[in-house]
C-alpha positions as a Python dict, from the first residue, in 0.01 Angstrom:
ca = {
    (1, 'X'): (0, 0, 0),
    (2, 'X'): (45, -357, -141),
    (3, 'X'): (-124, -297, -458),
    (4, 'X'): (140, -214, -727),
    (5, 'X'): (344, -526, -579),
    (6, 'X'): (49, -765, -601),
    (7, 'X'): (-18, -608, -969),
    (8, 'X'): (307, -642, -1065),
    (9, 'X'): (363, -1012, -911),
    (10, 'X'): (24, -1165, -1031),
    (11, 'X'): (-46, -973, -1362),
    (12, 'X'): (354, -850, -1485),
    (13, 'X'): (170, -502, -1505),
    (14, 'X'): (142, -169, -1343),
    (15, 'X'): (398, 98, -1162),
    (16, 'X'): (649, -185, -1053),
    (17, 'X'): (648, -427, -1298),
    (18, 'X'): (1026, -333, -1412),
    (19, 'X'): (1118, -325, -1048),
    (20, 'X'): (902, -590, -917),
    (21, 'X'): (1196, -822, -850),
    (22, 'X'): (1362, -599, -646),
    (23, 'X'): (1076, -397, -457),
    (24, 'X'): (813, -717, -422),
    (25, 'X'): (957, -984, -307),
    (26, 'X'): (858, -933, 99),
    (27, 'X'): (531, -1185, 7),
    (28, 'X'): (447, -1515, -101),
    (29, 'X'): (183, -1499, -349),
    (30, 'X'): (-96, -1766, -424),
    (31, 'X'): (-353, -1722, -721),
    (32, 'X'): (-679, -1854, -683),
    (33, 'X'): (-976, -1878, -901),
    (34, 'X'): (-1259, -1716, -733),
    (35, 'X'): (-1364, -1475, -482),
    (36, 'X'): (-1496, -1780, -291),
    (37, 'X'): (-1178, -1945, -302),
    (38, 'X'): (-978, -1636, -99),
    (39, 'X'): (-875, -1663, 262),
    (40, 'X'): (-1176, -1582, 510),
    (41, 'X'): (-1182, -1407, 840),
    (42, 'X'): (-1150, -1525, 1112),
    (43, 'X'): (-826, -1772, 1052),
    (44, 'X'): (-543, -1744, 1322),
    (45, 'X'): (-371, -1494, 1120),
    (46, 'X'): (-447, -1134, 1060),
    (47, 'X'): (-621, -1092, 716),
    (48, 'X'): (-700, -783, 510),
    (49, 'X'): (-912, -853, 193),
    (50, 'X'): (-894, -571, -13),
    (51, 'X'): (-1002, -448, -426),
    (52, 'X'): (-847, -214, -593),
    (53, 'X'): (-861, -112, -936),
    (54, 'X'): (-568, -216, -1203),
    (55, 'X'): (-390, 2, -1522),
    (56, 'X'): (-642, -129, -1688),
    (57, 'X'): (-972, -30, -1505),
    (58, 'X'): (-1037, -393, -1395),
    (59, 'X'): (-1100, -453, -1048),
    (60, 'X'): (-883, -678, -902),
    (61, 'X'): (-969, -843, -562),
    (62, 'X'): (-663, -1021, -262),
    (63, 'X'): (-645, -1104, 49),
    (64, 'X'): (-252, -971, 277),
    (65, 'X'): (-185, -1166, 608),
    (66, 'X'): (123, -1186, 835),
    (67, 'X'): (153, -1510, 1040),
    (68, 'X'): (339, -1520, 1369),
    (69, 'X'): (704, -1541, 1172),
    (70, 'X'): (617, -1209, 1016),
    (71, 'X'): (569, -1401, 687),
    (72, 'X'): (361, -1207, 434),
    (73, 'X'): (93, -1406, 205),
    (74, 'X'): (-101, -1245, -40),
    (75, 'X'): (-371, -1454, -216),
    (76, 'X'): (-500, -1299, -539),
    (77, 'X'): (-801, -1379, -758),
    (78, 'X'): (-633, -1501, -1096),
    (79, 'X'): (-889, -1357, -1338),
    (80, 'X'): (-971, -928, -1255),
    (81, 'X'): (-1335, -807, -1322),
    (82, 'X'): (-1286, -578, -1597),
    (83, 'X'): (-1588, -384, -1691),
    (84, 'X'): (-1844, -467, -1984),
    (85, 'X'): (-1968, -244, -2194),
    (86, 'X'): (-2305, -47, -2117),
    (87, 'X'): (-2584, -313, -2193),
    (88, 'X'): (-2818, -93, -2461),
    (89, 'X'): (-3136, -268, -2454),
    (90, 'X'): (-3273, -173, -2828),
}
């Protein structure tokens, strides 16, 4: 449900990205470099890690929690695995 808002906030691309202002501001948003570098479980907040695919075909990988003020924060891996070409071994 989050993912044309984190698209749109992180990358300026997808569905929203002409109405991301309005529709996705409910989050903060934090980019990180890595995989590694995302929010684990098990932190006092409720954490969903999720990967979802972009306009492009990339994956794209972020972590959604809500801490006890109802605060959103979405943490988002800054660089989206985009798929290589077939490797043709000659």
């Amino acid at each position: 449900q989050h993912k044309e808002c984190v698209q749109c906030r992180a990358f300026n691309k997808g569905e929203k990205k002409d109405t991301c202002a309005q529709e996705c501001s409910h989050f903060n948003i934090t980019k990180v470099e890595n995989r590694d570098k995302l929010p684990q479980p098990g932190q006092v907040d409720p954490l969903s890690h999720c990967k979802e695919k972009d306009v492009d075909d990339c994956w794209f990988y972020f972590t959604y929690s809500v801490n006890g003020n109802n605060e959103a924060t979405v943490h988002v891996v800054e660089t989206p695995e985009c798929p290589t070409g077939p490797d043709i071994i000659p």
